[in-house]
C-alpha positions in Angstrom: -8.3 -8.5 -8.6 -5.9 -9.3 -6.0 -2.6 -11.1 -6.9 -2.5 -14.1 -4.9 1.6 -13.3 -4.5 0.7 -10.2 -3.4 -1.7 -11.9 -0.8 1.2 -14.1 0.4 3.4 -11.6 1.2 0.6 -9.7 3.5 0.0 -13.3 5.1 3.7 -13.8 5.5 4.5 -10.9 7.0 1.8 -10.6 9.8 2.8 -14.4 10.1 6.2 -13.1 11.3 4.6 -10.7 13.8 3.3 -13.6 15.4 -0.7 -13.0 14.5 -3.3 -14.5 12.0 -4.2 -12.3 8.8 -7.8 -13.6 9.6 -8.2 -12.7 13.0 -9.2 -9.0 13.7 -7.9 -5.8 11.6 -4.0 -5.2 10.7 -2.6 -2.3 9.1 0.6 -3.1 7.3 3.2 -0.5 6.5 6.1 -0.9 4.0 9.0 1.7 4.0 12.4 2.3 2.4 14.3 3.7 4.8 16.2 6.0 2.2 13.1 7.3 1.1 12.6 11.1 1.1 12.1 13.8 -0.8 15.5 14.9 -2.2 16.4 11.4 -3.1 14.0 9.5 -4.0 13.4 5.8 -3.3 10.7 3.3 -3.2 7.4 4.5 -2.2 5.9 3.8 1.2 3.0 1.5 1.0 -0.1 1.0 3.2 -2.4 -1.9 3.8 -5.3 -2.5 6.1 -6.9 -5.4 6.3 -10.3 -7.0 8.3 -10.5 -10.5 9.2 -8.4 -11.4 6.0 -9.9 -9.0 3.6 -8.3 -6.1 2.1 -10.0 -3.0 2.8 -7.3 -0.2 1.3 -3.8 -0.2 -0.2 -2.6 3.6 -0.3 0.7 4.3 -1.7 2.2 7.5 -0.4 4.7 10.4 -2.2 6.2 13.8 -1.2 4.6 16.3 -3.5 3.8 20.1 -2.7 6.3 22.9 -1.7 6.6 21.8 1.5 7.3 17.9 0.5 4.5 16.4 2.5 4.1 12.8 2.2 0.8 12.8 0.8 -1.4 9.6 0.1 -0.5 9.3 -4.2 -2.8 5.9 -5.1 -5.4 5.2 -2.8 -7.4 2.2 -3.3 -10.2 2.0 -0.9 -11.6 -1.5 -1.5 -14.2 -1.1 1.2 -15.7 2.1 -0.5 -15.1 0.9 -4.0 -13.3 4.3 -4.7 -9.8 5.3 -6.2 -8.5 8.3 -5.6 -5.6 9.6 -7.2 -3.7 13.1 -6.2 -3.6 15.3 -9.4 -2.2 19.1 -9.3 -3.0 19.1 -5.9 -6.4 17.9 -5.7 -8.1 14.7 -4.7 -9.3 13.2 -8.1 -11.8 10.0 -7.6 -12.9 6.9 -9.6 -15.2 3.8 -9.4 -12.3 1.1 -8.4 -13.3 -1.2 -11.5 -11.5 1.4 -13.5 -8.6 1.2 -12.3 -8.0 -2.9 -12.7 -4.9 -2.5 -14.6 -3.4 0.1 -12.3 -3.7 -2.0 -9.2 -2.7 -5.0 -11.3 1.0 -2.8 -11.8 1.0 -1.4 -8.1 0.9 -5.7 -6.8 3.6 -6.3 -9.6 5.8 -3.6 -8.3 5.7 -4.2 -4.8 5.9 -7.8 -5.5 9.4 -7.3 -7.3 10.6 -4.4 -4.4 9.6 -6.7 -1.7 11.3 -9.3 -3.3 14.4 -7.4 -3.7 14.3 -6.2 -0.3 13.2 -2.6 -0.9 11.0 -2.6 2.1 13.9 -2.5 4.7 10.9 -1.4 7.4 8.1 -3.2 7.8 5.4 -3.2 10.8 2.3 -4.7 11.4 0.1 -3.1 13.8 -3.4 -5.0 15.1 -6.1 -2.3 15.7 
């Protein structure tokens, strides 16, 4: 399920904090700095990691009347559960429904990363 370029880019950039993708849990945040609610941008993109395995990727948006960034596509590999925000509610799926989804969010962020969408990127060990 997991695109091993999208795996590469995880590895390389805890590599370049200085830590080991296998050694303890790492959440991973991707932002584009222009990013925000009037003008759009690249989605913010969230990735946690334990010992080397992918627990959730979450991709976030600014939706409501407030423009809240809100988690949009959660995939929550440790739960086996999608969720998705629709009209303003929470709605939820079996992850094996949603292959061809995640297949599209790793080719995405594959291509912004490679563009050099993600002008802010951190990797915090927890």
């Amino acid at each position: 399920m997991f695109n091993p370029k999208f795996l590469e880019v995880l590895k390389i950039e805890v590599e370049k904090a200085g830590q080991k993708i296998e050694w303890g849990t790492k959440i991973l945040n991707f932002r584009d700095k222009g990013y925000s609610n009037k003008t759009g941008g690249f989605h913010p993109v969230e990735v946690m990691t334990d010992q080397g395995k992918i627990q959730y990727v979450t991709d976030f948006c600014y939706f409501g009347p407030d423009d809240e960034l809100v988690k949009d596509l959660d995939f929550a590999f440790n739960c086996g559960v999608f969720q998705q925000l629709g009209r303003g509610e929470s709605l939820e799926y079996p992850i094996e429904e949603v292959r061809d989804l995640f297949a599209m969010l790793q080719e995405n962020f594959i291509a912004y990363y490679a563009m050099g969408m993600y002008y802010h990127i951190e990797v915090e060990t927890i």
